[in-house]
Legacy VTK file of the C-alpha trace (Angstrom):
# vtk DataFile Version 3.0
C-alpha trace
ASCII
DATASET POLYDATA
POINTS 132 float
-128.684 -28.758 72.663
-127.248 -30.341 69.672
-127.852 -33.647 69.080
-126.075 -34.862 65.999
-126.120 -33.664 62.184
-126.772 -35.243 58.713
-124.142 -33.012 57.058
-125.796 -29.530 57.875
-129.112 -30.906 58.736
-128.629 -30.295 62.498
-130.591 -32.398 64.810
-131.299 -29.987 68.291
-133.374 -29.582 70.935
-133.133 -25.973 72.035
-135.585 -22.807 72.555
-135.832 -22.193 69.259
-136.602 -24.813 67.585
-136.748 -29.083 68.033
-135.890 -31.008 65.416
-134.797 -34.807 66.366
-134.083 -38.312 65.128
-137.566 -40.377 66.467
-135.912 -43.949 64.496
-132.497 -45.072 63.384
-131.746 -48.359 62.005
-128.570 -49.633 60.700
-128.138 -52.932 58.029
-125.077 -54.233 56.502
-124.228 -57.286 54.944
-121.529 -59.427 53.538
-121.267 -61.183 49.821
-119.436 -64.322 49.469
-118.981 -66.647 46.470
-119.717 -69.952 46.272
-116.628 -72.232 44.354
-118.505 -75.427 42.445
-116.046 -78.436 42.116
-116.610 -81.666 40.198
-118.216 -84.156 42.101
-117.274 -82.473 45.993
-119.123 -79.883 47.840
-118.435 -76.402 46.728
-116.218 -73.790 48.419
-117.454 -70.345 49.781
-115.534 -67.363 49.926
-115.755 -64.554 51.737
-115.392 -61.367 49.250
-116.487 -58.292 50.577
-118.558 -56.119 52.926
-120.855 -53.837 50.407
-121.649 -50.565 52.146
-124.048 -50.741 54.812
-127.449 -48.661 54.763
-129.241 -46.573 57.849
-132.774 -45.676 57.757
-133.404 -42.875 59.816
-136.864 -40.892 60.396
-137.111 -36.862 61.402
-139.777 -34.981 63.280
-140.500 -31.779 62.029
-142.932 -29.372 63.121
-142.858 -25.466 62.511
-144.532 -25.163 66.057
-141.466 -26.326 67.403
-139.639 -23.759 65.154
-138.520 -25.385 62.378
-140.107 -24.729 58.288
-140.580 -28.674 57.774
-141.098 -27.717 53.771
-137.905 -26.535 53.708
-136.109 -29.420 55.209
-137.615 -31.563 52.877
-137.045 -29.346 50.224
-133.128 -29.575 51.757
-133.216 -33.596 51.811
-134.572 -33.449 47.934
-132.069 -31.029 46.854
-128.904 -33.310 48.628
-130.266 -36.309 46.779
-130.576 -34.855 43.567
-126.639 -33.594 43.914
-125.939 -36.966 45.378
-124.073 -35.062 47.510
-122.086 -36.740 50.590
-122.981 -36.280 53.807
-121.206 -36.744 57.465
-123.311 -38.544 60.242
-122.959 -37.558 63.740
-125.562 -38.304 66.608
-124.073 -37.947 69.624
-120.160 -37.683 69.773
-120.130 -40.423 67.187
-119.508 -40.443 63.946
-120.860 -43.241 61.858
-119.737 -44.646 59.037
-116.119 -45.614 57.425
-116.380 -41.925 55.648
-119.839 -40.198 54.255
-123.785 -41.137 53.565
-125.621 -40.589 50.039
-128.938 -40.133 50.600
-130.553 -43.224 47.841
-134.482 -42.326 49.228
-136.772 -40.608 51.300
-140.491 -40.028 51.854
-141.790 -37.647 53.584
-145.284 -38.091 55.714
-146.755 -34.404 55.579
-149.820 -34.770 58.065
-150.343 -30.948 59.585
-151.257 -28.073 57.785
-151.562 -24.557 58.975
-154.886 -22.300 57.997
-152.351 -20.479 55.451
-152.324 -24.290 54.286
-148.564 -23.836 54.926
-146.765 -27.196 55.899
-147.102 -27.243 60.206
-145.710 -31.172 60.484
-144.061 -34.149 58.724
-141.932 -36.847 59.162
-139.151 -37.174 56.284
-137.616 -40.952 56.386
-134.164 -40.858 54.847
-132.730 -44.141 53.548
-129.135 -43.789 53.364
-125.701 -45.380 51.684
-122.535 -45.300 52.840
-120.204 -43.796 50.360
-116.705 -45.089 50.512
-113.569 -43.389 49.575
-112.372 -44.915 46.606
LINES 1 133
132 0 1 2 3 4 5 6 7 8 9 10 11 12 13 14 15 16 17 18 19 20 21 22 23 24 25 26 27 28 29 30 31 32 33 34 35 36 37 38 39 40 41 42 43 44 45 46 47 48 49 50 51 52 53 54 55 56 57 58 59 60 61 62 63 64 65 66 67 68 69 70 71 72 73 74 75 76 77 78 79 80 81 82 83 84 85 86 87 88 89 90 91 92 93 94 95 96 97 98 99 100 101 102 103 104 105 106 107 108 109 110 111 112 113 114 115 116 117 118 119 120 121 122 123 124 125 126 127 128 129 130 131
C-alpha cells in the first residue's frame, strides 16, 4: 500500500518492501516590520509569509526490502541538484507547489556480516520552493 511520496521516494507498506514516514513536523512563520515614529509607539506591518519548512524522518531497513544506502545515496544526490520535489502522504498534497531538500542526516545503526548497510533512519529537513 502506498502511503505518500517525496517526489519518487515512495513511502509503502507492501510485501516487498516497507519503507514509511516514523515523524513529520511542519513550521512556518511570518515576518513583519516594525515602523519607528518620533516620539509615538512604532507601527508593525505585516509583510510576508517566508516558506515554511517540514522535518520528516524515514525508516529504512533492507530486511524489510528496501537498500537503505541507496536511498540515502538518492536523498544526497536530490540535494546536491537542488532539485524540487512534490509531497504527498496520504491523498494530500502539501505545500503551495514543491520541497528542496536544505539537510539531512542519516542515523546508519545496522550492518549486515557483508558490512553492507541493513538499517538507518535518514531525517530530511525540507523548504518549500515557491513558484516565482
Amino acid at each position: 500500500m502506498r502511503i505518500g511520496c517525496l517526489g519518487d521516494i515512495v513511502f509503502e507498506v507492501s510485501e516487498r518492501a516497507i519503507k514509511t514516514i516514523e515523524k513529520i513536523s511542519m513550521s512556518g512563520s511570518a515576518t513583519y516590520s516594525t515602523h519607528q515614529l518620533h516620539l509615538r509607539s512604532g507601527l508593525t506591518e505585516f509583510v510576508t509569509v517566508p516558506p515554511e519548512t517540514i522535518s520528516i524522518d524515514i525508516g529504512l531497513s533492507s530486511v524489510l526490502g528496501v537498500d537503505p544506502q541507496a536511498e540515502i545515496e538518492k536523498i544526497r544526490q536530490y540535494m546536491a541538484e537542488g532539485r524540487t520535489l512534490a509531497l504527498v502522504i496520504g491523498a494530500r498534497s502539501y505545500g503551495r507547489y514543491r520541497w528542496t531538500i536544505t539537510s539531512y542526516k542519516a542515523e546508519m545503526d545496522k550492518y549486515a556480516a557483508d558490512m553492507s548497510l541493513s538499517n538507518a533512519t535518514v531525517s530530511l529537513t525540507l523548504q518549500e520552493y515557491l513558484r516565482s
